[in-house]
C-alpha positions in Angstrom: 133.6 121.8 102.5 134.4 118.9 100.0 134.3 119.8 96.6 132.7 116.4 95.1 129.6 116.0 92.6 127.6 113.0 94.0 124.1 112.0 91.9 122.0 109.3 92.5 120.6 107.0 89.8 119.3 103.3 88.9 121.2 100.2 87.6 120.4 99.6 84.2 122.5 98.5 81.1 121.8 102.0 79.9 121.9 103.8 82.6 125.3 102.5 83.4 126.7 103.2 79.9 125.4 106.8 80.2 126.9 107.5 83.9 129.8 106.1 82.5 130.0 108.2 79.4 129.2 111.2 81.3 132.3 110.8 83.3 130.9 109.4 86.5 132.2 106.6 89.0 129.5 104.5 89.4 129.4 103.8 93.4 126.7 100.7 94.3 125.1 101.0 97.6 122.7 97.3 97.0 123.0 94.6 99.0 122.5 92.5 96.3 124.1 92.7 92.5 122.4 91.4 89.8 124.9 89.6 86.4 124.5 93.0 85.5 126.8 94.1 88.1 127.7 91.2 89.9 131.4 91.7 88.9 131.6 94.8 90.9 130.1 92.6 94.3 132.5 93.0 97.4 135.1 95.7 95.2 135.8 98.9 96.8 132.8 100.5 94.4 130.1 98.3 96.3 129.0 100.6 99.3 126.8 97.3 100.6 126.5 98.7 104.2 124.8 101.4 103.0 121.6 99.2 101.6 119.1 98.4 103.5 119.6 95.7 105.9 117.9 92.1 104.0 115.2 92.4 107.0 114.0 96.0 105.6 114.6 95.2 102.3 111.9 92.3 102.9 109.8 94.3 105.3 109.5 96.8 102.5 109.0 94.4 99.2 107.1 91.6 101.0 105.1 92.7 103.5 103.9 96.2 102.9 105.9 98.3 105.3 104.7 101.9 104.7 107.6 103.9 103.8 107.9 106.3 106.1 108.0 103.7 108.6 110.8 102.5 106.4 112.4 106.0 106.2 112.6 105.7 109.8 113.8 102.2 110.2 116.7 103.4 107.4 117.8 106.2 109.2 118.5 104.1 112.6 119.9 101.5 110.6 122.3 104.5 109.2 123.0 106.0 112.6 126.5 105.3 112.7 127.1 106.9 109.5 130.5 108.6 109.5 129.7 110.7 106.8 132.8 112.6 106.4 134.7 109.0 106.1 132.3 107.8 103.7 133.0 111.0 101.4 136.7 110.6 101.7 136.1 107.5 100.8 133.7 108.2 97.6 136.3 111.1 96.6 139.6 109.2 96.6 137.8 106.6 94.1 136.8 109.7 91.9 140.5 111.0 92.3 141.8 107.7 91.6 139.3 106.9 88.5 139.9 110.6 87.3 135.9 110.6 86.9 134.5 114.2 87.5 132.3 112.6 89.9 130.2 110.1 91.4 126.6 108.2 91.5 125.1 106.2 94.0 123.5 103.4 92.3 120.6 100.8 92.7 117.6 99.4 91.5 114.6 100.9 92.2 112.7 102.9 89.7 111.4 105.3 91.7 113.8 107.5 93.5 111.5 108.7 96.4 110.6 106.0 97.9 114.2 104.8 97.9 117.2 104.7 100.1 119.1 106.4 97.7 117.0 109.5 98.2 117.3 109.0 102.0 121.2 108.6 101.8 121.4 111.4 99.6 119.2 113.5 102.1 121.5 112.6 105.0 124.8 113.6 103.6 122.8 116.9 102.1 121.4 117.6 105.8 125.5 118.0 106.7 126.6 121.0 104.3 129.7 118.8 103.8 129.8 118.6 100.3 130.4 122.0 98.1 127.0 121.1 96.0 123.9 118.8 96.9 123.3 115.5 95.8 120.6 115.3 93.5 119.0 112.0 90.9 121.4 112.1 87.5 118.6 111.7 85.0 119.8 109.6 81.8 
């Protein structure tokens, strides 16, 4: 069991500021950063494998792809997941950021029909991690 506090949330000026404030790292898993966050692109905070692939993410904005089609398409894309890599991963940039914790971070607005919820979902469905990821409201 890791003992690491994972949220979820969306990228916003605000949003950021809060997660920050509230003492957590933010971790982005988009493929794409907006000026926003653009000068986190390619660090070791930007998760980019775990977006969408730019295929789904067009599927899904562009041509109506319903989503649990895309839930499904996600999850294959996922497959390979080593989880328990990707939490060491997460939890030595909390250690090393001496943040009480992390959140998964991108754009959309709402969080079920997101691959953040899927993500989350996934690593939840393990029992790796001493308390469930759930959305960090700000």
């Amino acid at each position: 069991m890791i003992d690491l506090d994972i949220k979820t949330g969306r990228i916003s000026k605000t949003n950021l500021e809060c997660y920050i404030r509230s003492g957590y790292l933010p971790v982005f898993i988009c493929r794409f950063m907006n000026p926003l966050v653009e000068k986190y692109e390619n660090t070791r905070i930007h998760f980019k494998e775990l977006s969408p692939s730019y295929e789904l993410f067009c599927d899904s904005k562009y041509n109506n792809l319903p989503f649990e089609s895309y839930i499904d398409r996600y999850i294959e894309e996922q497959k390979n997941l080593d989880v328990l890599r990707l939490l060491g991963r997460i939890k030595s940039l909390v250690d090393e950021s001496n943040s009480k914790g992390a959140v998964l971070l991108c754009y959309c607005k709402d969080r079920t029909h997101c691959h953040r919820s899927i993500l989350a979902e996934m690593i939840n469905s393990t029992k790796l991690l001493s308390s469930p990821i759930v959305e960090l409201y700000v």
